[in-house]
Rosetta silent file (secondary structure, phi, psi, omega in degrees, C-alpha in Angstrom):
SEQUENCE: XXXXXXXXXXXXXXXXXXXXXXXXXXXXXXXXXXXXXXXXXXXXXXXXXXXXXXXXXXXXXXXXXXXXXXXXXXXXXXXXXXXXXXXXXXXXXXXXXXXXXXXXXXXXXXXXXXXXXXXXXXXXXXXX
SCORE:     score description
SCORE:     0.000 S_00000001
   1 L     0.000  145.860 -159.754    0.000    0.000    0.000 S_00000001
   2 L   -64.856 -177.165  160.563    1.346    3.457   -1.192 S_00000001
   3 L  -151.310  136.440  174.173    2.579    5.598    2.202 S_00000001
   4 E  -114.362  114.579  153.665    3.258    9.212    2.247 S_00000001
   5 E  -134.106  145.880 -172.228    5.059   11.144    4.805 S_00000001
   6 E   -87.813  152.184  163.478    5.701   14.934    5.330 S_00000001
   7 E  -156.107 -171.784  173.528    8.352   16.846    6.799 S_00000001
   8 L   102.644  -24.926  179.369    9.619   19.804    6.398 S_00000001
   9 L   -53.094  164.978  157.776    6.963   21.862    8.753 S_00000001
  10 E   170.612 -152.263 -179.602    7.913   24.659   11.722 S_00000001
  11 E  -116.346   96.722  158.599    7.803   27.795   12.961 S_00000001
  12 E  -116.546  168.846 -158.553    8.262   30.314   10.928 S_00000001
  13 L   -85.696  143.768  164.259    8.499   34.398   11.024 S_00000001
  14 L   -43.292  111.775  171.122    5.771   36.232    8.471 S_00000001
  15 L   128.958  -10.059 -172.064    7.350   36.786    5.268 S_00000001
  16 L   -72.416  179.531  164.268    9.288   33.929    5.412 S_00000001
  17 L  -113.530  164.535  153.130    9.748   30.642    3.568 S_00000001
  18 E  -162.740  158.654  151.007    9.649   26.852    3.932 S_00000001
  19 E  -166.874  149.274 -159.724    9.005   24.018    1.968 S_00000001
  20 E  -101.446  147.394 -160.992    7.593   21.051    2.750 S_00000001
  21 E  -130.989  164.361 -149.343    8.393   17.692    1.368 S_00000001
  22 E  -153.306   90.951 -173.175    6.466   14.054    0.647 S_00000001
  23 E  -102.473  154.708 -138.628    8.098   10.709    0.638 S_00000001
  24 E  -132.298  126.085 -173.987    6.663    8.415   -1.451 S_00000001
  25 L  -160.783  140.650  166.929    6.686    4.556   -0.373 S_00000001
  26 L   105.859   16.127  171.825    5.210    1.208   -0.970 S_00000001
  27 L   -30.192  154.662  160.054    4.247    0.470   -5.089 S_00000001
  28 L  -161.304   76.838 -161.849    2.901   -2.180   -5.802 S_00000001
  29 L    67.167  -10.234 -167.245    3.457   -2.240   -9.938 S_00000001
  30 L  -104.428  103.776 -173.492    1.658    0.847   -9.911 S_00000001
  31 L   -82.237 -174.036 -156.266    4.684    3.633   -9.749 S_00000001
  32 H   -90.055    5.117 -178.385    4.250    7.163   -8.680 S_00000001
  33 H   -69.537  -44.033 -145.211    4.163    8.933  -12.254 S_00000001
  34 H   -77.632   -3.315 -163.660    0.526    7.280  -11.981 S_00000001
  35 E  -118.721  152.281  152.203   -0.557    9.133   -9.087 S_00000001
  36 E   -84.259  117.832  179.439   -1.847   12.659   -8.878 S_00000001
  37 E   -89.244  130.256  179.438   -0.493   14.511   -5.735 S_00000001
  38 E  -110.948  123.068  165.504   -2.319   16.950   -3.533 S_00000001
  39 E   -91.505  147.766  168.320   -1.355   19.349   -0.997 S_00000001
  40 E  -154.711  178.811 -170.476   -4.135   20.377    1.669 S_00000001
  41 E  -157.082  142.684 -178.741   -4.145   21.853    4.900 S_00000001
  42 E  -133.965  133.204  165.260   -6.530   22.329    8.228 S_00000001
  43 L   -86.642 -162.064  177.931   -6.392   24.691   10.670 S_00000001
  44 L   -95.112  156.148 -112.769   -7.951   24.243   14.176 S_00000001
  45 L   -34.258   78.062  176.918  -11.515   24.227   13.684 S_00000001
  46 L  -120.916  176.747  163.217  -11.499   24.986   10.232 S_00000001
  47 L  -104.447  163.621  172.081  -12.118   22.361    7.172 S_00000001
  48 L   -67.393  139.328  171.684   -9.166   20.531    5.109 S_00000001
  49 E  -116.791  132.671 -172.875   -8.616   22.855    2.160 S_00000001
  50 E   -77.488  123.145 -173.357   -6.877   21.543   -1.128 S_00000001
  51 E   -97.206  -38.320 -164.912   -3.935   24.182   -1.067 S_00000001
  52 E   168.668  137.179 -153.923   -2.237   22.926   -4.482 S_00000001
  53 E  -164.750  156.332 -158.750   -1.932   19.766   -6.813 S_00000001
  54 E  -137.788  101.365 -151.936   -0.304   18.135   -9.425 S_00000001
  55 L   -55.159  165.166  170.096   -1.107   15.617  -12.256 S_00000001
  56 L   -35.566  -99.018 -167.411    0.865   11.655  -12.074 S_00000001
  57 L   -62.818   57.996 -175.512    3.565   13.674  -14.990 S_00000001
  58 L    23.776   53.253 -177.785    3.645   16.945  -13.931 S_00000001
  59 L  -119.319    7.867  165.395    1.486   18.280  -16.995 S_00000001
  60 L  -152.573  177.254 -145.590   -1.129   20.248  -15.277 S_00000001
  61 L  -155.902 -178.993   21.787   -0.987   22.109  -11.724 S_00000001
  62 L   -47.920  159.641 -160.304   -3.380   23.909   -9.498 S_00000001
  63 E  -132.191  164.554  154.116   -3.424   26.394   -6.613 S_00000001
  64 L   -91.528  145.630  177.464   -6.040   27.393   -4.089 S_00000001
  65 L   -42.746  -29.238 -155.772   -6.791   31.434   -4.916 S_00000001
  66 L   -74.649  -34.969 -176.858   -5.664   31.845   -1.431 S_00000001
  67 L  -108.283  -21.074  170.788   -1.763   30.810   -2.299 S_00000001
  68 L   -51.678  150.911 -164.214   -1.201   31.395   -5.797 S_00000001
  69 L    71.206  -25.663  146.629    1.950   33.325   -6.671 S_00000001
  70 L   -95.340    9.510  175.460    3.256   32.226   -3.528 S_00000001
  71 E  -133.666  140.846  178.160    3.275   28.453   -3.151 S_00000001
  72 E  -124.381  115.689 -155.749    5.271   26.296   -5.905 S_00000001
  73 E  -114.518  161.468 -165.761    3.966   22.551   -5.925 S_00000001
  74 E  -163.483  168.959  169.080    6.990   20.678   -7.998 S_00000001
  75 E  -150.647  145.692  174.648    8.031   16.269   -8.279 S_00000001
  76 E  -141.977   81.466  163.721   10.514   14.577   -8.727 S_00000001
  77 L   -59.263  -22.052 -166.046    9.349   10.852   -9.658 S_00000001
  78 L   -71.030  -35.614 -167.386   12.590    9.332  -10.405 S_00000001
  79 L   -87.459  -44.213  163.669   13.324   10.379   -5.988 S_00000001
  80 L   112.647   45.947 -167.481    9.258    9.312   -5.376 S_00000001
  81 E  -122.448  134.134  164.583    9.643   12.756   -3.647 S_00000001
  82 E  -134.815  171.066 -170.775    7.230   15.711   -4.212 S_00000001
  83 E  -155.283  153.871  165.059    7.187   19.434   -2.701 S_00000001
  84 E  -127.172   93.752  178.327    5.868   22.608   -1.666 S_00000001
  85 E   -76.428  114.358 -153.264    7.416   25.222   -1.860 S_00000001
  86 E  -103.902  123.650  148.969    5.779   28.406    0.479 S_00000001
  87 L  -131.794  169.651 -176.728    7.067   32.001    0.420 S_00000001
  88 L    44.318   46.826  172.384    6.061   34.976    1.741 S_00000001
  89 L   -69.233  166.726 -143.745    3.886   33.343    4.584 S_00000001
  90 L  -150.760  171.789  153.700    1.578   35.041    6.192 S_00000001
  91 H   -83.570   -6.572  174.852   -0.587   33.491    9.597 S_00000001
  92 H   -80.859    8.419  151.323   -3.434   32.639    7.861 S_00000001
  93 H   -79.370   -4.872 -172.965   -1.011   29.934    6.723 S_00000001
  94 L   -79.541  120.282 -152.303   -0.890   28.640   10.014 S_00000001
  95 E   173.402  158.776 -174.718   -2.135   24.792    9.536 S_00000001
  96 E  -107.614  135.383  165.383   -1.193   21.286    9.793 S_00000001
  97 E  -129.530  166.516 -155.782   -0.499   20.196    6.319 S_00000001
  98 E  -149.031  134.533  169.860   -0.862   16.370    4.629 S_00000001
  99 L   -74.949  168.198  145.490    0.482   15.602    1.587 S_00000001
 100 E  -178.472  179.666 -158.284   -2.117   12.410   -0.798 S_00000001
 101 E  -131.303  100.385  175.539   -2.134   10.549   -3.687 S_00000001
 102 E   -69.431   84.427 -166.913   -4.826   10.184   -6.236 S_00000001
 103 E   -71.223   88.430  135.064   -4.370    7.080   -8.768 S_00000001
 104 L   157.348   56.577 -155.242   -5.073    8.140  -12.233 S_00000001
 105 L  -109.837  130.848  174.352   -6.156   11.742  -11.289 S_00000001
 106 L   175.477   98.614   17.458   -5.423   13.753  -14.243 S_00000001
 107 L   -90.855  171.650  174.842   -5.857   16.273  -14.191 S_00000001
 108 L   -39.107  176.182  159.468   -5.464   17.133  -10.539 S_00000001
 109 L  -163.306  151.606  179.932   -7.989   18.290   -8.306 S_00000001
 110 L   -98.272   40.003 -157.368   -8.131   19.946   -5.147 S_00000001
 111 L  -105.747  107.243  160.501  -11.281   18.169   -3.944 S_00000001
 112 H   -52.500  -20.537  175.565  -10.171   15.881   -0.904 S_00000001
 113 H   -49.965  -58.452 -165.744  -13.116   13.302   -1.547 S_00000001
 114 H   -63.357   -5.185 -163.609  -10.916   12.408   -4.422 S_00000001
 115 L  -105.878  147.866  177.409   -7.441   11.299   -2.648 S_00000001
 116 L  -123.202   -5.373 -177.585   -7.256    7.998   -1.627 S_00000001
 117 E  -110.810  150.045  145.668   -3.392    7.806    0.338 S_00000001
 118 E  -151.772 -175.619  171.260   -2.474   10.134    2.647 S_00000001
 119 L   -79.397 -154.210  163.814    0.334   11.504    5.215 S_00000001
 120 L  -130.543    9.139  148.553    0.124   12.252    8.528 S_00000001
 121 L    99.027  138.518  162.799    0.413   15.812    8.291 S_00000001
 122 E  -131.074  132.495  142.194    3.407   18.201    9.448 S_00000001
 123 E    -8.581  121.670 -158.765    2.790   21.316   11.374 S_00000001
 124 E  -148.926  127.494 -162.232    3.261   24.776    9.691 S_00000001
 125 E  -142.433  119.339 -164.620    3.433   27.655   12.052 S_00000001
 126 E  -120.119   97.353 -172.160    3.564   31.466   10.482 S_00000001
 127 L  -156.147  128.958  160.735    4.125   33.545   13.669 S_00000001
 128 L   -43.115    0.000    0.000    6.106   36.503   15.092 S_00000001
């Protein structure tokens, strides 16, 4: 069964950067070009929001309105590694965020219904 896990979270100061990263583990004939990847994120009592996603071959992309121009979602299948890169955070950025993996989602979508792996979420903290 497929596995995901994030890193990459903290505590950072507004204006800052991070990026957050997604290891990719467990095929089983089906390799990771095949999967569409999603970032999303929940704050405390808020709902998970699809923040930004990515077809199996990187050929199409999406953002939530909220992050475009400032979040860069990028892969690298040959490492089974994907990323997000975040500048110019803000605190409304402040959220636990989980990487998942959609199999044959192309194009992406930022609809969580749709993911069927996920991480366990790393901690993102945009504070002074």
């Amino acid at each position: 069964q497929l596995q995901l896990v994030e890193s990459g979270g903290g505590l950072v100061q507004p204006g800052g950067s991070l990026r957050l990263s997604c290891a990719a583990s467990g095929f089983t004939g089906i390799t990771l070009d095949y999967y569409a990847i999603g970032w999303f994120r929940q704050a405390p009592g808020k709902e998970r929001e699809g923040v930004s996603c990515i077809s199996g071959l990187g050929g199409s992309t999406d953002y939530a309105g909220s992050v475009k121009g400032r979040f860069t979602i990028s892969r690298d299948n040959a490492m089974n590694t994907m990323y997000l890169h975040m500048n110019s955070l803000n605190p409304e950025d402040t959220a636990v965020y989980y990487c998942a993996a959609d199999l044959w989602g192309n194009p992406c979508t930022l609809d969580h219904a749709e993911y069927d792996y996920w991480g366990q979420g790393t901690q993102v903290t945009v504070s002074s």
